[in-house]
DSSP file (Angstrom, degrees, kcal/mol; ACC not computed):
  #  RESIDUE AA STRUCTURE BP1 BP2  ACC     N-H-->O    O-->H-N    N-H-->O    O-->H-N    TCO  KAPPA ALPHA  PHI   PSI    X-CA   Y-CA   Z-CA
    1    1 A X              0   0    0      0, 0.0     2,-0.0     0, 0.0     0, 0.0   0.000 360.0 360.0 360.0 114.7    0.0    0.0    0.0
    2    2 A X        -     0   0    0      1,-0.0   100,-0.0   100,-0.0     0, 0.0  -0.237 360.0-117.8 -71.4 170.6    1.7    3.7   -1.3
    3    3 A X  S >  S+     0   0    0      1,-0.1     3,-0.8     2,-0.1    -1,-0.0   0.225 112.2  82.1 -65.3  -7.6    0.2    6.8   -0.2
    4    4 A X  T 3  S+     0   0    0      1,-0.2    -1,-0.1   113,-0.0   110,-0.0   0.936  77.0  72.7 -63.0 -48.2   -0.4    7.2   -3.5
    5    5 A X  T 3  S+     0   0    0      2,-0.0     2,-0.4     0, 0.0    -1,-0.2   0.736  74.2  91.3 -39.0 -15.7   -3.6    4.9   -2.9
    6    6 A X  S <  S-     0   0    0     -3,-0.8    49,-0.1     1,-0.2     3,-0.1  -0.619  82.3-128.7 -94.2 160.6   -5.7    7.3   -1.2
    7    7 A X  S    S+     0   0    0     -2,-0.4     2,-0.2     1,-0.1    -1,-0.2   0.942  89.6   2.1 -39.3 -70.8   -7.8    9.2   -3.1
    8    8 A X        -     0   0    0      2,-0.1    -1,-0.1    47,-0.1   106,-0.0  -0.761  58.0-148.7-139.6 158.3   -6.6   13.0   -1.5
    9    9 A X        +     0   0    0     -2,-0.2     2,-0.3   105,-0.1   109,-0.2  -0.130  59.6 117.5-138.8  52.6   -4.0   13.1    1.2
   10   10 A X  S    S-     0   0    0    108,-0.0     2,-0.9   105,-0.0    -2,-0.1  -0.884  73.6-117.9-135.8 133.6   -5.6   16.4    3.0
   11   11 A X        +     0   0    0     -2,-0.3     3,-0.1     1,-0.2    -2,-0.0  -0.463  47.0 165.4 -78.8  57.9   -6.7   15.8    6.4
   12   12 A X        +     0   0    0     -2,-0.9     2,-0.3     1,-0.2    -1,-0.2   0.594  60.8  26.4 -50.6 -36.0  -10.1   16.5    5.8
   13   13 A X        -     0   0    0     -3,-0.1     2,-0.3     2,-0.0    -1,-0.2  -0.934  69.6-171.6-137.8 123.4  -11.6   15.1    8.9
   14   14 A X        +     0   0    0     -2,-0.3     2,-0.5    -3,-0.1    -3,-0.0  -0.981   6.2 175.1-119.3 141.7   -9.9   14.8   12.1
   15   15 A X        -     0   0    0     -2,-0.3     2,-0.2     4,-0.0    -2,-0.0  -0.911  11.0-176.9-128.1 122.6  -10.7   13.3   15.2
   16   16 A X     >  -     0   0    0     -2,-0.5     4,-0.8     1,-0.1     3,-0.3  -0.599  49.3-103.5-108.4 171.7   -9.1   12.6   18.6
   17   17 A X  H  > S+     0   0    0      1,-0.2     4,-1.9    -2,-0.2     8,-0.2   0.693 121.1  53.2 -64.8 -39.2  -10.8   10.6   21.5
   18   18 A X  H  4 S+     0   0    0      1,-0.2    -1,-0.2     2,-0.2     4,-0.2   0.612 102.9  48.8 -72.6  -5.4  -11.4   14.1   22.9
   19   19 A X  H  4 S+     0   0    0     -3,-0.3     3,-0.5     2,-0.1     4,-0.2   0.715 116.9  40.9-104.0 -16.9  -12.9   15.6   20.5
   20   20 A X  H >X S+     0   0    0     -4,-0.8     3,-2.3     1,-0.1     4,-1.1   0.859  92.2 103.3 -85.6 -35.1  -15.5   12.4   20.0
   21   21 A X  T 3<>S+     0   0    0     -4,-1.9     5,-1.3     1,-0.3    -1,-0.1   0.598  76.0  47.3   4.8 -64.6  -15.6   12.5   24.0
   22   22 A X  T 345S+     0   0    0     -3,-0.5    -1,-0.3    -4,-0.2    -2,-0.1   0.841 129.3  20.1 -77.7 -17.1  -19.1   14.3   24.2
   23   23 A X  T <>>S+     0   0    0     -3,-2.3     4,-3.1    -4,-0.2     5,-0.7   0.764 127.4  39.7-103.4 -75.5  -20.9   12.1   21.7
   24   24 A X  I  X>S+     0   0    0     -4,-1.1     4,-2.2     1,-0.2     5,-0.6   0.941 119.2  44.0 -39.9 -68.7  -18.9    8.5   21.3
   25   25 A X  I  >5S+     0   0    0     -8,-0.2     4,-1.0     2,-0.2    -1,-0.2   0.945 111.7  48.5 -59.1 -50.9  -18.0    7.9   24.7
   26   26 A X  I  4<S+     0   0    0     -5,-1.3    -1,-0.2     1,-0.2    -2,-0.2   0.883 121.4  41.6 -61.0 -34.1  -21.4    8.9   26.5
   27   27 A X  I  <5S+     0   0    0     -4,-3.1    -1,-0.2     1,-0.2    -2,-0.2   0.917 128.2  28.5 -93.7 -21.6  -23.2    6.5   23.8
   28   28 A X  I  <<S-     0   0    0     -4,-2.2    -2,-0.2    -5,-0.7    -3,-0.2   0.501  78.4-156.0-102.5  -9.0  -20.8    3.9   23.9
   29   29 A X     << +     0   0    0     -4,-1.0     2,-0.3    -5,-0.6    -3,-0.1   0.967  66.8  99.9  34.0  60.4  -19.7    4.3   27.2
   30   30 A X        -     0   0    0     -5,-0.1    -1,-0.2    -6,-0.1    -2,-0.2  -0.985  50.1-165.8-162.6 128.7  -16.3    2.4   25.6
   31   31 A X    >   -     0   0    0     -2,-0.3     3,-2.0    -3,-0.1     2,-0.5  -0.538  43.7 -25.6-100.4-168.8  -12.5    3.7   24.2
   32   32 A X  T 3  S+     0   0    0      1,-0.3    33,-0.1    -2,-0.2    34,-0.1  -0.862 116.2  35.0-101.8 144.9  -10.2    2.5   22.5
   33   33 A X  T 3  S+     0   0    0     -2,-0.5    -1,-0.3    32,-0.2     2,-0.1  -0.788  90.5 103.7 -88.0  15.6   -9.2   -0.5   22.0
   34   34 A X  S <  S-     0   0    0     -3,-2.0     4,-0.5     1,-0.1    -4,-0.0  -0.351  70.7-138.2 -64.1 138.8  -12.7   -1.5   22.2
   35   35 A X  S  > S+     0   0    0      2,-0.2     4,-1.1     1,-0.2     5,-0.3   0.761 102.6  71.1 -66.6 -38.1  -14.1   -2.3   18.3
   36   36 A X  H >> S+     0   0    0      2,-0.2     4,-4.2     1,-0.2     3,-1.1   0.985  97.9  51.5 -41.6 -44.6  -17.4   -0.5   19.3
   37   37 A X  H 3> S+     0   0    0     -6,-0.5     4,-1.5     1,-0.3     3,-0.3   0.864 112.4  39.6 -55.3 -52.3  -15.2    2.7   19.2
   38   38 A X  H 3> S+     0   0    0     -4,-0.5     4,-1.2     1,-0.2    -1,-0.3   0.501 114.6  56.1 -53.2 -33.2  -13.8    2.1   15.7
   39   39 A X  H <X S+     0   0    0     -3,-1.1     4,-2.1    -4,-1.1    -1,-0.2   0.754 112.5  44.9 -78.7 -41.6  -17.6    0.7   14.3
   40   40 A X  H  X S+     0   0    0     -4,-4.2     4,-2.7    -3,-0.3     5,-0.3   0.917 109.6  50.0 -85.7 -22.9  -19.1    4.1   15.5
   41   41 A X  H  X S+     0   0    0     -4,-1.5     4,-2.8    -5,-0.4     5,-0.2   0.944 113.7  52.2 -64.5 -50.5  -16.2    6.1   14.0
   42   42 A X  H  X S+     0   0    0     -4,-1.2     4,-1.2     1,-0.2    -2,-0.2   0.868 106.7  49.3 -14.4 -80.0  -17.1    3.8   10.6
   43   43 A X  H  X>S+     0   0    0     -4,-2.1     4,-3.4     1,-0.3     5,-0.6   0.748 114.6  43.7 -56.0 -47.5  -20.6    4.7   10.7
   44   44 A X  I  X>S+     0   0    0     -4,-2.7     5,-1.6     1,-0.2     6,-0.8   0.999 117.5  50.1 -59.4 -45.9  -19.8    9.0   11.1
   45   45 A X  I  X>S+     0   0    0     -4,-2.8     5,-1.7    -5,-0.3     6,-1.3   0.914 122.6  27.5 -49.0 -49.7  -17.2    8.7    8.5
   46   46 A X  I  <5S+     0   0    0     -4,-1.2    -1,-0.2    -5,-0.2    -2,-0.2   0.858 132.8  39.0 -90.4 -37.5  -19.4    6.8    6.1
   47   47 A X  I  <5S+     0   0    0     -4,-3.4    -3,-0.2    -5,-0.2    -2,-0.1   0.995 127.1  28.2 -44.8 -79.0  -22.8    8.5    7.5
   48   48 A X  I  <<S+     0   0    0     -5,-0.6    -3,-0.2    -4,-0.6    -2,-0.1   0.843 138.6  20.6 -81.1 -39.5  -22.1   12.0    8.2
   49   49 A X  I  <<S-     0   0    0     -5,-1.6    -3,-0.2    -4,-0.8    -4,-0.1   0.693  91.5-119.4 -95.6 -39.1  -18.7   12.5    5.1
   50   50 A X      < +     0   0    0     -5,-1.7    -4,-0.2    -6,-0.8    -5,-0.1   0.609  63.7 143.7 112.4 -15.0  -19.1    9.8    2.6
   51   51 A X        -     0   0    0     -6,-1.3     2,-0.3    -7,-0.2    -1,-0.2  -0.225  39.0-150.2 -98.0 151.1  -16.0    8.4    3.3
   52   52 A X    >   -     0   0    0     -3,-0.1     3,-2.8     1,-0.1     4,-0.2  -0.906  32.9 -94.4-134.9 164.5  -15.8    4.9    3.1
   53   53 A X  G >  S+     0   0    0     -2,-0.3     3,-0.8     1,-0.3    23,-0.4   0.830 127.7  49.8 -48.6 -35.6  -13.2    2.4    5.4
   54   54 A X  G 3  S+     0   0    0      1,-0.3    -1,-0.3    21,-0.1    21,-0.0   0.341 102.1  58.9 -81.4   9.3  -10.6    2.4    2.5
   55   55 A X  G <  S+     0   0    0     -3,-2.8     2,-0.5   -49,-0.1    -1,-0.3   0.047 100.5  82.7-114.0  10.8  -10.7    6.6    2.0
   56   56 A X    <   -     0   0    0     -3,-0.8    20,-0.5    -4,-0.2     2,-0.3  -0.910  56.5-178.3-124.1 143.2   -9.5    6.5    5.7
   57   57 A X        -     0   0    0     -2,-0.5     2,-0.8    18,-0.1    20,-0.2  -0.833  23.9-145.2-124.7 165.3   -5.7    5.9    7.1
   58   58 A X        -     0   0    0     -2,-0.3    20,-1.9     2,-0.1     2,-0.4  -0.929  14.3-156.9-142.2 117.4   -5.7    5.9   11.1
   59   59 A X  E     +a   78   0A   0     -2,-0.8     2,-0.2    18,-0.2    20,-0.2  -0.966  25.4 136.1-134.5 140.6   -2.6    7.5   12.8
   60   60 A X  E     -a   79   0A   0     18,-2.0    20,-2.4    -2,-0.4    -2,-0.1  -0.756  47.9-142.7-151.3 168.8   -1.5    6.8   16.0
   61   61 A X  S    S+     0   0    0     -2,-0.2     2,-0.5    18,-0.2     3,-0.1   0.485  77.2  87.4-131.0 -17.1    1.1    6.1   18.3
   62   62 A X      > -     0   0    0      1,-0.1     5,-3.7     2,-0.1     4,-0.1  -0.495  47.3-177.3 -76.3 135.9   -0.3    3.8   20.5
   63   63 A X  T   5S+     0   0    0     -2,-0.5     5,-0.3     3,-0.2     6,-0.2   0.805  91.1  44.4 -91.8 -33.7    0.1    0.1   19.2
   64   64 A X  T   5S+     0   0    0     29,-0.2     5,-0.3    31,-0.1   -31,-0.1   0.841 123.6  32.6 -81.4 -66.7   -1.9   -1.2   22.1
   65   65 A X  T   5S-     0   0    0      1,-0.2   -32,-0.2    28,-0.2    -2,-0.1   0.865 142.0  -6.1 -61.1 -43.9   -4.9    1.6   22.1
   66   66 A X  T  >5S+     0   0    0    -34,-0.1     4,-2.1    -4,-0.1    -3,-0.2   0.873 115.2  60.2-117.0 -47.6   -4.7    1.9   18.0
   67   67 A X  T >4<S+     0   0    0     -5,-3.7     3,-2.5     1,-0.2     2,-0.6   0.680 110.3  47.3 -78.3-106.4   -2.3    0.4   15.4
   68   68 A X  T 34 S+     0   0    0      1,-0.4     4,-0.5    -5,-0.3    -1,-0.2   0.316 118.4  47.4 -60.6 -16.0   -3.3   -3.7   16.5
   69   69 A X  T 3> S+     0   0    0     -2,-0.6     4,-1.5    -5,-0.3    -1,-0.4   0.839 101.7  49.3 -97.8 -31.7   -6.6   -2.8   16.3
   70   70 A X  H XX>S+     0   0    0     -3,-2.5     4,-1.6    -4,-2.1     5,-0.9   0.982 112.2  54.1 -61.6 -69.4   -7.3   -1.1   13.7
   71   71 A X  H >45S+     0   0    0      1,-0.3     3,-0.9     2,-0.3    -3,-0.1   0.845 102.1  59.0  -8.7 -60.8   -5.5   -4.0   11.5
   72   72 A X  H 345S+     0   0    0     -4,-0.5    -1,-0.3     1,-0.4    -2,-0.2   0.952 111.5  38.5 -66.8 -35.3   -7.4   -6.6   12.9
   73   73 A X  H <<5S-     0   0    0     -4,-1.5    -1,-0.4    -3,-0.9    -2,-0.3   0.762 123.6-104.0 -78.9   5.3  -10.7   -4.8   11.6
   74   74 A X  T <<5 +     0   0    0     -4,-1.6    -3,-0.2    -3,-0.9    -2,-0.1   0.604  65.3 153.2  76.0   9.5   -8.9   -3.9    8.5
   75   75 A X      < -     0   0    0     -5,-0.9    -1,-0.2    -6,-0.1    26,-0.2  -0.359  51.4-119.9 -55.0 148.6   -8.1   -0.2    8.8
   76   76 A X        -     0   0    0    -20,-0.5     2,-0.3   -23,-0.4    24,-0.1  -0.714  44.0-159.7 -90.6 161.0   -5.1    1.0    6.8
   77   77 A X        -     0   0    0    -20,-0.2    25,-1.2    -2,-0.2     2,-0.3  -0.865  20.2-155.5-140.2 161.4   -2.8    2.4    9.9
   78   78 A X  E     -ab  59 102A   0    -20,-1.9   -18,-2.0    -2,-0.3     2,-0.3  -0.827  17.3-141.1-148.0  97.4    0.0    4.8   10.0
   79   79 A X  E     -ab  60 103A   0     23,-1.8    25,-2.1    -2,-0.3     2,-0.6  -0.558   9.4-164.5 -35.2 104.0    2.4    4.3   13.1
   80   80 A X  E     - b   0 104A   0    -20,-2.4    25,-0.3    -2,-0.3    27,-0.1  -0.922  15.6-168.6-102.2 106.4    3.8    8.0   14.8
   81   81 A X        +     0   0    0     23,-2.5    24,-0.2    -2,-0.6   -20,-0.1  -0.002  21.8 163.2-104.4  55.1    6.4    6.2   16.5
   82   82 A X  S    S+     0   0    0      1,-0.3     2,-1.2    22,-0.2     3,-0.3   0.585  75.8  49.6 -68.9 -35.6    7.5    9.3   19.0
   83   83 A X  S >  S+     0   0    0      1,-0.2     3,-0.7     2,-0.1    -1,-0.3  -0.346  77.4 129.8-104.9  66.4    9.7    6.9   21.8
   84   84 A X  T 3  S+     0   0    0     -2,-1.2    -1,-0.2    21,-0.2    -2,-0.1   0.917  79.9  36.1 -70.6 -22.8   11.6    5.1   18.6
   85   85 A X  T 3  S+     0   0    0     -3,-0.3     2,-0.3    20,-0.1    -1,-0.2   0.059 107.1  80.3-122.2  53.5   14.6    5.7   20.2
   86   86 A X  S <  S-     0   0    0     -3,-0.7     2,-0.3     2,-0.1    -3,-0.0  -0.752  83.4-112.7-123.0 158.5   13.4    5.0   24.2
   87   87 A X  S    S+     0   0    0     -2,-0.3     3,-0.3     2,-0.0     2,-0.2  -0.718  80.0  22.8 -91.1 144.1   13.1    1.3   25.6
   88   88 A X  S    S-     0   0    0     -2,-0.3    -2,-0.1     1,-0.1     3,-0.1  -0.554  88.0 -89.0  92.1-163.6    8.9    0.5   26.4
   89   89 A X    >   -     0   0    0      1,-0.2     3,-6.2    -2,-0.2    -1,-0.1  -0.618  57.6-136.3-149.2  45.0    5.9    1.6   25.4
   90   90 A X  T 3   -     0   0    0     -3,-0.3    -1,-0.2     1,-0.2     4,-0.1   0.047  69.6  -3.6  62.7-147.1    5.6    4.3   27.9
   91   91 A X  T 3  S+     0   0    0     -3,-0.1     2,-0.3     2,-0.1    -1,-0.2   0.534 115.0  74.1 -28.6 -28.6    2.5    4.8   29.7
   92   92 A X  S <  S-     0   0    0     -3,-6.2    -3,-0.1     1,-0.2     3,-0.1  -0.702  94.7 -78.0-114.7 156.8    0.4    2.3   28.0
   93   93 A X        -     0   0    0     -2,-0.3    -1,-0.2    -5,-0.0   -29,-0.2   0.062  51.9 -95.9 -50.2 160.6    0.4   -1.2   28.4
   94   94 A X        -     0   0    0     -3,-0.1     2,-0.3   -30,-0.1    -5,-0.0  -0.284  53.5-163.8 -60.3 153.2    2.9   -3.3   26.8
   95   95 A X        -     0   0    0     -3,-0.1     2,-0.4   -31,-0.0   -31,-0.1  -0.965  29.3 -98.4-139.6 171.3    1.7   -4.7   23.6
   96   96 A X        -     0   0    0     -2,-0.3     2,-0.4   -33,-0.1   -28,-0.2  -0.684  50.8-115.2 -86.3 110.4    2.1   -7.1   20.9
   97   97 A X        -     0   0    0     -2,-0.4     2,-0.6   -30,-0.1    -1,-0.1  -0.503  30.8-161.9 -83.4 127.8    3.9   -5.3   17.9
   98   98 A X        -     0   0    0     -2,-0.4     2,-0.9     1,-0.0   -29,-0.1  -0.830  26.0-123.0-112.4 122.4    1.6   -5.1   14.6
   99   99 A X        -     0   0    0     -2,-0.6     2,-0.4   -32,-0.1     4,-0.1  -0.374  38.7-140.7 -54.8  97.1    3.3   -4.5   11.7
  100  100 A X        -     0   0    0     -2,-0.9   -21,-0.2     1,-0.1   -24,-0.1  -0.702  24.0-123.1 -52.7 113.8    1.4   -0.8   10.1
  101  101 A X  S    S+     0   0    0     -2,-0.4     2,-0.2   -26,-0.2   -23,-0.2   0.490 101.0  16.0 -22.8 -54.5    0.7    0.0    7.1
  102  102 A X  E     -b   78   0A   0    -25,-1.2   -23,-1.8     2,-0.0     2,-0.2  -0.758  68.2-160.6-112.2 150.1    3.1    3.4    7.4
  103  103 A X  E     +b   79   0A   0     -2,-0.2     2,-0.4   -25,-0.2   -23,-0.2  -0.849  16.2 167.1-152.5 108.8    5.5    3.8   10.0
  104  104 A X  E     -b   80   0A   0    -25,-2.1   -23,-2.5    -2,-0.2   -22,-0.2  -0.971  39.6-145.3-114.5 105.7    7.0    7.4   11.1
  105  105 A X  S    S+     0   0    0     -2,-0.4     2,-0.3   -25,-0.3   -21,-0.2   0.362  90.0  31.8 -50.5  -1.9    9.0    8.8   14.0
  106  106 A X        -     0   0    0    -27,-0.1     4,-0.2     1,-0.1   -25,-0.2  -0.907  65.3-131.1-132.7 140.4    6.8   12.0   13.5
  107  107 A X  S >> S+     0   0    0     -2,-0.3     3,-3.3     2,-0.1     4,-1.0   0.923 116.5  56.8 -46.5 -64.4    3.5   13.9   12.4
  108  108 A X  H 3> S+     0   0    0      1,-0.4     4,-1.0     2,-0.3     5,-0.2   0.741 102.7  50.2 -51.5 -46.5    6.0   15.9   10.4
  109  109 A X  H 3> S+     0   0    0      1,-0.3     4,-0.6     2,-0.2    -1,-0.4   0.502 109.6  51.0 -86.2  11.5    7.4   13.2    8.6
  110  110 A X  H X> S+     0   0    0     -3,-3.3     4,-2.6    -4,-0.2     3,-1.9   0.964 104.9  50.6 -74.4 -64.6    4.7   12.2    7.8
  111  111 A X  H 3< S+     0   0    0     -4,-1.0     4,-0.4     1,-0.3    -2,-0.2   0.441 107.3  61.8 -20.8 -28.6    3.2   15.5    6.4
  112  112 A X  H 3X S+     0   0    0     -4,-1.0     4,-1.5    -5,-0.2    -1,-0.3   0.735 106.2  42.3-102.3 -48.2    6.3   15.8    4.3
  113  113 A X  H <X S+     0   0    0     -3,-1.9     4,-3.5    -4,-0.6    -2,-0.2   0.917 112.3  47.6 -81.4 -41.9    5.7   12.8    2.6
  114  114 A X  H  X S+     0   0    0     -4,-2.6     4,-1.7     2,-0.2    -2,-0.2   0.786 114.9  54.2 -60.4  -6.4    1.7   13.2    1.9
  115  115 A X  H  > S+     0   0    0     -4,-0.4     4,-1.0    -5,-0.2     5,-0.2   0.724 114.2  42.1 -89.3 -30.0    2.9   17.2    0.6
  116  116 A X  H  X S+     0   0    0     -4,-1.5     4,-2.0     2,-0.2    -2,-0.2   0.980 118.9  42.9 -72.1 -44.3    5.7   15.3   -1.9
  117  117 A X  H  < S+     0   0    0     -4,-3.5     4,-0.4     1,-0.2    -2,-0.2   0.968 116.0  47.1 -75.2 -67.9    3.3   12.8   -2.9
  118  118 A X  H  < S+     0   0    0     -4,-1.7     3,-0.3    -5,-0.2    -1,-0.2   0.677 115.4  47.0 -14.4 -47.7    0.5   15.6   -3.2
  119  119 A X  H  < S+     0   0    0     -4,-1.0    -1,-0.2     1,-0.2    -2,-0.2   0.916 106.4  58.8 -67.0 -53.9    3.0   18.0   -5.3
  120  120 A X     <        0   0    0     -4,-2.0    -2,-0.2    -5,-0.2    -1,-0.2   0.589 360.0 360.0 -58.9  -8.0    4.0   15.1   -7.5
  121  121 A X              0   0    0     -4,-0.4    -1,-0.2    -3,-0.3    -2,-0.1   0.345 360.0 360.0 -82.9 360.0    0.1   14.4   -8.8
């Protein structure tokens, strides 16, 4: 899978677990890495934008809370891997490493590449 793949590589809709907080959590009364969360995120993406699962990339840095979950339903994932050059996983519990789709020590470098790719179209 390129970047190339996606359709547009402008962040058209974004969404944190705070920003879904008042609505997501209160009905699902559920984060991530629970599947509910990721099925209600579906249903606004495809509901409320139009977007369908394969117009969507999911970037993260947690591997327990995001990247291993997402896979397993079949979201494409993009890995921010900010402690690449720390021992652990931080805060969050230890997890079981899932290979991403994209993998970046950065936001930036990421942005850098979806602006070359962008340019190059």
């Amino acid at each position: 899978m390129s970047l190339q793949d996606f359709k547009v590589l402008t962040f058209d809709v974004v969404g944190t677990l705070i920003d879904f907080e008042g609505g997501m959590l209160a009905y699902l009364r559920s984060a991530v890495p629970d599947a509910r969360y990721f099925a209600y995120a579906r249903g606004r993406f495809e509901g409320a934008w139009g977007y369908k699962q394969a117009d969507n990339l999911h970037v993260a840095q947690s591997q327990y809370h995001d990247i291993g979950i997402s896979k397993e339903l079949g979201i494409a994932t993009c890995w921010i891997e900010r402690r690449h050059a720390q021992k652990g996983s931080g805060g969050t519990i230890e997890p079981e490493r899932t290979e991403p789709d994209y993998h970046f020590r950065t936001l930036a470098e990421l942005a850098e590449l979806a602006d070359a790719v962008d340019a190059g179209r």
